[in-house]
N, C-alpha and C positions, 0 to 999 in steps of 0.2 A: 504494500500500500504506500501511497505518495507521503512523504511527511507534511507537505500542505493539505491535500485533499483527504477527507475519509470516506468511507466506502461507500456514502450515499451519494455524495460531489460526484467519486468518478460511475455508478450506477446512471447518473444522470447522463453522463457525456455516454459511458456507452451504451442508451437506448437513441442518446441523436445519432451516435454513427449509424447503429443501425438501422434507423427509421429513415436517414436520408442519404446513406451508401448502399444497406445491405450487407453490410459486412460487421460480423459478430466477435467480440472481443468476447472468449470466455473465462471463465475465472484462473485458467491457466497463464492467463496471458494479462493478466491482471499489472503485471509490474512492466510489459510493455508496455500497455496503456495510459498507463502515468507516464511515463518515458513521453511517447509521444505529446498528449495533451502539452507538459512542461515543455517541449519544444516548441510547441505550436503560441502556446502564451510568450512565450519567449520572442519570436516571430513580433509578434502584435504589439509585443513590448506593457503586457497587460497579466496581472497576477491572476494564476491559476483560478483562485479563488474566484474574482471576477470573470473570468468565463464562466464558471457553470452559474455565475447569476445573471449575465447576459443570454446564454443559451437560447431562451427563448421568444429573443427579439428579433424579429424577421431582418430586417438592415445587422445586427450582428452576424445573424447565422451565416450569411454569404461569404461574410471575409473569412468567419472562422472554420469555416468547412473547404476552403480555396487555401489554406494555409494549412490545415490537421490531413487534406487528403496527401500530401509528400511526405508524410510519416506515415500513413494507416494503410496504403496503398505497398503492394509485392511487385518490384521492379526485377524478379526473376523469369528471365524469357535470353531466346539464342535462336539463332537462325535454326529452321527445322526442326525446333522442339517439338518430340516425340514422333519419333521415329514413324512407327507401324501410323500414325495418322494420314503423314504426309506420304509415306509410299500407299498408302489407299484412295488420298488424293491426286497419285501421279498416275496408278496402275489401274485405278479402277472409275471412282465417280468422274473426273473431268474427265477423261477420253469419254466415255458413256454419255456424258452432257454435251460435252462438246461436239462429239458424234451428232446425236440427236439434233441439235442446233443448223448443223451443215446441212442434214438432211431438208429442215426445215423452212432453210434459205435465211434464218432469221439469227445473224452472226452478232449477236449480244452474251454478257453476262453480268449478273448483279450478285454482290458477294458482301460480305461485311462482316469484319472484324472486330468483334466488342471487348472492348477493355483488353487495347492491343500495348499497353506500357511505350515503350521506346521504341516500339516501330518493328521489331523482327519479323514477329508473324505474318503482317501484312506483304513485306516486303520479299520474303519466302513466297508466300502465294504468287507474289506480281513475276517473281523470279521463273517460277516453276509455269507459270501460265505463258509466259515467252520462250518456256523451253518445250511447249507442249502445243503451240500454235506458230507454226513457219509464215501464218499468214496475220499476225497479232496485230499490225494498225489497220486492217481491215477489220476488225472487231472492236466494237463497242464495250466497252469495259467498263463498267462500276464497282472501284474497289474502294468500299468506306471502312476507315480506321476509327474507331471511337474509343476516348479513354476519359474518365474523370478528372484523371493529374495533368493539369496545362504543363508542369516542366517535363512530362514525361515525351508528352507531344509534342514540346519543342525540340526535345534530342532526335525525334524520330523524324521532324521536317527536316531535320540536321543531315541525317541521314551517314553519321561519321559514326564507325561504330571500334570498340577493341578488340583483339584477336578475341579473346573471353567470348566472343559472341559467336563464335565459330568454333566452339568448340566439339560441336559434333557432325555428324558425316551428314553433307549438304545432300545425297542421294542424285541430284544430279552436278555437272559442272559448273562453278558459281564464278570462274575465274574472270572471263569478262564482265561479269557486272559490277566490279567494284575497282579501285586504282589504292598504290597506298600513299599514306597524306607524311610530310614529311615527320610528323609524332610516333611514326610508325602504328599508324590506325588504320581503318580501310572504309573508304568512300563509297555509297554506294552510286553506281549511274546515273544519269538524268533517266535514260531511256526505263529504268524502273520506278525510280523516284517519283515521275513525274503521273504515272498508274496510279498510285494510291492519295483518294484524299483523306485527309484528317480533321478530325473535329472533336470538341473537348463534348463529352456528353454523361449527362449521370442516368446510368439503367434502371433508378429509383423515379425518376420523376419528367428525365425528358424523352417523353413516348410519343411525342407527336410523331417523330421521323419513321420508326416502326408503327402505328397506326394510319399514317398514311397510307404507307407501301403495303403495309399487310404481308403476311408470313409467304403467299404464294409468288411474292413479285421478286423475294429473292430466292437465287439459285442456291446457295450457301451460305451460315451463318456460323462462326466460329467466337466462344466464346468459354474460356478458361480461366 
């Protein structure tokens, strides 16, 4: 437990995380979450204490949930993460769709990645869909990247990433898609870069863009 906060203060922050993340701090994790909160007031420049008596004021909630999601948020992700997905997406659903499509005459896809952190996973798809269509700017593409954390989404507009993020087998060749930066980090292409759009969104509350589209308009939805 916090030496500022006791068990009802942080009780209180974590039923906001999870009423406006979705994400459950359990009593295991109890002394993260003081951790975090304490950085996030820190951030603000505003005593723990005073957050959770603010909590409930709609103009607080904003800032203090734009500043607690870079702590409460899992920035673990790497090009190709998990394996057997992405060879079911190279072996099996996207030639199958893709196929399908050809036949159809009707050379689109709509894809979307939610709560995509720093950019890998999106950027993996966009890689793997120009290694699986020889005819790619003939194709209509919608790749949307959504994540809650805006600094997460700025690294992944960045698009510079470190070897750490290749640490495991890219399943097909990734050699041309990237350059390396004189930090000794690796750039990824414009010609994939420029595939995937991004946009900061929280899965709790901004539904419009999925209510629009509705579940049938997209071809794929990956979210981890």
């Amino acid at each position: 437990m916090s030496d500022v906060l006791d068990e009802a203060a942080v009780g209180i922050i974590r039923d906001f995380i999870l009423a406006h993340t979705g994400i459950l701090f359990d009593d295991r994790h109890t002394h993260d979450l003081c951790r975090h909160i304490t950085s996030a007031c820190t951030d603000l420049k505003i005593p723990p204490e005073t957050c959770v008596q603010q909590v409930n004021d709609s103009s607080f909630q904003v800032r203090f949930l734009e500043v607690l999601v870079k702590y409460i948020t899992i920035g673990e992700t790497y090009f190709f993460r998990d394996k057997n997905l992405f060879l079911y997406l190279r072996d099996s659903l996207l030639p199958d769709l893709i196929r399908s499509r050809r036949q159809e005459h009707k050379l689109y896809l709509r894809i979307w990645s939610a709560a995509c952190s720093s950019g890998e996973e999106p950027y993996s798809l966009a890689i793997l869909l120009r290694y699986l269509l020889v005819d790619v700017d003939d194709w209509d593409i919608y790749l949307l990247a959504t994540d809650i954390n805006q600094q997460m989404l700025n690294r992944a507009q960045e698009g510079i990433y470190s070897r750490w993020s290749f640490r495991d087998d890219p399943l097909i060749p990734v050699g041309s898609f990237f350059s390396p930066t004189p930090d000794n980090r690796m750039k990824i292409d414009d010609s994939v870069r420029t595939m995937v759009r991004f946009e900061r969104m929280n899965l709790i509350h901004d539904s419009s863009f999925y209510n629009a589209l509705g579940p049938s308009s997209l071809d794929l939805i990956l979210c981890r």
